[in-house]
C-alpha positions as CSV (number, residue, x, y, z in Angstrom):
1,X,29.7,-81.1,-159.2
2,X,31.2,-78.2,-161.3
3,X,29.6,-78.4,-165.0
4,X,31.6,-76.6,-167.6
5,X,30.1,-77.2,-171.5
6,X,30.8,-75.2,-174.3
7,X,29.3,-77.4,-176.6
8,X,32.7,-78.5,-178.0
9,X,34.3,-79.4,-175.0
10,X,33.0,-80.7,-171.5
11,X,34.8,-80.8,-168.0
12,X,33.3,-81.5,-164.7
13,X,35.1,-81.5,-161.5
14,X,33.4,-82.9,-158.2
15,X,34.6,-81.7,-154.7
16,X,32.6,-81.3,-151.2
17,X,33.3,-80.5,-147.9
18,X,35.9,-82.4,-145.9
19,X,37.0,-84.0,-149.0
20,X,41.1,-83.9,-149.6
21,X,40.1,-85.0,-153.1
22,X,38.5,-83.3,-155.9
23,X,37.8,-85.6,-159.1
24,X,37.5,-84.7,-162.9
25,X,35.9,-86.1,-165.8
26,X,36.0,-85.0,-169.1
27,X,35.2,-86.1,-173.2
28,X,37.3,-89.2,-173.6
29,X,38.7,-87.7,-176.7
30,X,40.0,-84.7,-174.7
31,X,43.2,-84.1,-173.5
32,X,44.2,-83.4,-169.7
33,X,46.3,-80.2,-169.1
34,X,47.4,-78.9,-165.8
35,X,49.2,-75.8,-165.5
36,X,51.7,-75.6,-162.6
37,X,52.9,-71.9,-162.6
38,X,55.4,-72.5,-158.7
39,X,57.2,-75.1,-157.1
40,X,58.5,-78.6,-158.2
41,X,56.8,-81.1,-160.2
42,X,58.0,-84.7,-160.5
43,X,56.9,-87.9,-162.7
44,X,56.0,-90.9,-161.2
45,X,54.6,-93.3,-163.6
46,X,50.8,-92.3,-163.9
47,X,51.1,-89.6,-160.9
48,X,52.3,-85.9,-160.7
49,X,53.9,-85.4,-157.3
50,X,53.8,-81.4,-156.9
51,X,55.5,-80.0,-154.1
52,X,55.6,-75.9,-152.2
53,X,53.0,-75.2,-155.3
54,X,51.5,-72.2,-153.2
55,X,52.8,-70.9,-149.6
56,X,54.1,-74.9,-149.0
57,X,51.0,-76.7,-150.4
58,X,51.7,-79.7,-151.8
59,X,49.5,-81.8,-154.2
60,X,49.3,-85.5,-156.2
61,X,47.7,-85.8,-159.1
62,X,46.4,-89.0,-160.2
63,X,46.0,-90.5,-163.9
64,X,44.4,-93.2,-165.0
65,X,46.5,-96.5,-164.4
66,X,49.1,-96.8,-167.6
67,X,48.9,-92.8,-168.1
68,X,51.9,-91.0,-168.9
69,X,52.1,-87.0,-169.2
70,X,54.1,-85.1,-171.2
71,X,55.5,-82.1,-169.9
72,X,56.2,-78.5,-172.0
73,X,57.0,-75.8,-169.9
74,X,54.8,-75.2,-166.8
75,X,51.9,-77.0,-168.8
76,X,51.2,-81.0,-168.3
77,X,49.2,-83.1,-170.6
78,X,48.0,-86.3,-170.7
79,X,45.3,-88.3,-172.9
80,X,44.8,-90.7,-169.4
81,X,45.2,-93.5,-171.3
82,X,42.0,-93.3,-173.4
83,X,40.3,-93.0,-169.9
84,X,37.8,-90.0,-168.8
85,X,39.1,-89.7,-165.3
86,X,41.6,-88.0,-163.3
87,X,41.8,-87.4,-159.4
88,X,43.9,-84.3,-157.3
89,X,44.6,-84.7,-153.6
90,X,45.3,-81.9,-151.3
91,X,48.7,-83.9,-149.1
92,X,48.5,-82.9,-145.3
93,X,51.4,-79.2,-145.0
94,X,52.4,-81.9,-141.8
95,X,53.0,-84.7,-143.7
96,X,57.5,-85.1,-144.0
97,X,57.2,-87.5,-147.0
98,X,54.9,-86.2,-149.7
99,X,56.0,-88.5,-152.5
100,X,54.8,-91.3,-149.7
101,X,51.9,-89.6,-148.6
102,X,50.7,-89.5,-152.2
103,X,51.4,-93.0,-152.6
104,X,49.7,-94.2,-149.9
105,X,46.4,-91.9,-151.3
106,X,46.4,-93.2,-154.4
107,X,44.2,-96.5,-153.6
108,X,41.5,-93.6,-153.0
109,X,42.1,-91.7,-156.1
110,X,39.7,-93.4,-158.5
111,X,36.7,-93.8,-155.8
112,X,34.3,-90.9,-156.8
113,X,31.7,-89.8,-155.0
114,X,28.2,-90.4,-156.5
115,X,25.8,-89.1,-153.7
116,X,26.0,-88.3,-150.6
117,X,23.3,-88.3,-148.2
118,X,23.3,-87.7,-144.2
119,X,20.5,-89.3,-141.7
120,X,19.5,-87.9,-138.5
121,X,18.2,-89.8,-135.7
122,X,17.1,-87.7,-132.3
123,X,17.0,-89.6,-128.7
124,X,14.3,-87.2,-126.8
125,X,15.7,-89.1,-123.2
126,X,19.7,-88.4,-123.7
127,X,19.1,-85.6,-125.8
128,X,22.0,-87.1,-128.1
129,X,21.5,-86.7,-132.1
130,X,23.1,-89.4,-134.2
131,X,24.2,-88.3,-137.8
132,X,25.2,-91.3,-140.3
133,X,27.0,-90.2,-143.3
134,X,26.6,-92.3,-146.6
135,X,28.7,-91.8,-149.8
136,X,27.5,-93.8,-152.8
137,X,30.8,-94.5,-154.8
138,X,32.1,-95.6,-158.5
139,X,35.3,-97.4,-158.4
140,X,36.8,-96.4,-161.6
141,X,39.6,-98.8,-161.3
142,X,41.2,-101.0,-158.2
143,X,40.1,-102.8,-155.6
144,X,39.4,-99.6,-152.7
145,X,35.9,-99.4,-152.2
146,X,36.2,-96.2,-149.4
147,X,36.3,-92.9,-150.2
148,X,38.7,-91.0,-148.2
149,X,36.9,-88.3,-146.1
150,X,37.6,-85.9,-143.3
151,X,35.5,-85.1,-140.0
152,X,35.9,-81.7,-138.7
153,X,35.9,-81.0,-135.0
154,X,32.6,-81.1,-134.4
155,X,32.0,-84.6,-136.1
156,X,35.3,-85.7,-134.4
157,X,35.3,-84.6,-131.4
158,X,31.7,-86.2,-130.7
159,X,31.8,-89.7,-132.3
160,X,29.6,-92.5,-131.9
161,X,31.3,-95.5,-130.1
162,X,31.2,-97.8,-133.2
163,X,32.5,-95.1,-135.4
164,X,36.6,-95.3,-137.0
165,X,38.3,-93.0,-135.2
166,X,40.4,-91.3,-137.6
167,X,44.1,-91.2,-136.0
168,X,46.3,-90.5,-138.9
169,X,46.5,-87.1,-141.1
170,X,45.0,-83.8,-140.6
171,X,44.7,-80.3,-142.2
172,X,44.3,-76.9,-140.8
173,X,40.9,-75.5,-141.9
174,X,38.9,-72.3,-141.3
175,X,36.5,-74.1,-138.8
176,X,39.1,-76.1,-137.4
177,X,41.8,-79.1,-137.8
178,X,40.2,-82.0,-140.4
179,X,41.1,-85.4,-139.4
């Protein structure tokens, strides 16, 4: 987590590795401002849909339920409905329906990550090594207890046989494609 305080105002943002998501907090009193400087934005309801922002990126940003933002130029603001919270989610460059896409993501857009911890377990006689993943989370609102997380090829590619298996989106990185 990112810690910006000048005393006056305070803004945190929270990313990690493998995560499509990173999540904001701020003073409740503050006001939300984005500044989209390329590509098309549109409205919908609490969410900015923003699409071909950067070399065909396209993002959702996610506002507390009830939200509304008010746009004035290139700049976006919001007050997130007296809310602390906002979410932005990094859409697959494969997905054909962004608006969709960010749609379905939204149920994950208000589960933050608190902690994250990994536990190794070593099997001297099949020389395998088991690594569970754990994500403590705060719902800030709705019913989604998951976090959505990638695994990068060599998580994926060596899964445990009651591990998901995760079949549906992935993104290009530098050490590979994140499912």
């Amino acid at each position: 987590t990112m810690d910006w305080d000048d005393g006056t105002h305070q803004f945190q943002a929270t990313t990690g590795v493998a995560m499509p998501f990173i999540y904001f907090t701020k003073k409740t009193s503050e006001v939300a401002q984005i500044t989209i400087n390329s590509g098309t934005v549109v409205i919908s309801n609490e969410m900015l849909i923003c699409t071909n922002v950067k070399n065909g990126a396209d993002f959702a940003v996610y506002a507390p339920t009830g939200s509304t933002w008010t746009q004035n130029g290139s700049v976006y603001t919001s007050t997130l409905n007296g809310k602390n919270y906002w979410s932005i989610a990094f859409i697959p460059l494969t997905a054909s329906d962004v608006a969709s896409v960010a749609a379905e993501y939204k149920k994950y857009a208000y589960v933050f990550p608190v902690k994250t911890t990994a536990g190794y377990s070593y099997n001297e006689s099949t020389s395998v090594v088991r690594t569970d993943f754990t994500i403590q989370t705060e719902v800030k609102e709705g019913t989604e207890t998951n976090m959505l997380i990638g695994l990068l090829p060599h998580q994926w590619a060596h899964l445990a046989t009651d591990s998901p298996v995760p079949d549906k989106y992935s993104y290009a990185t530098i050490r590979g494609e994140m499912k």
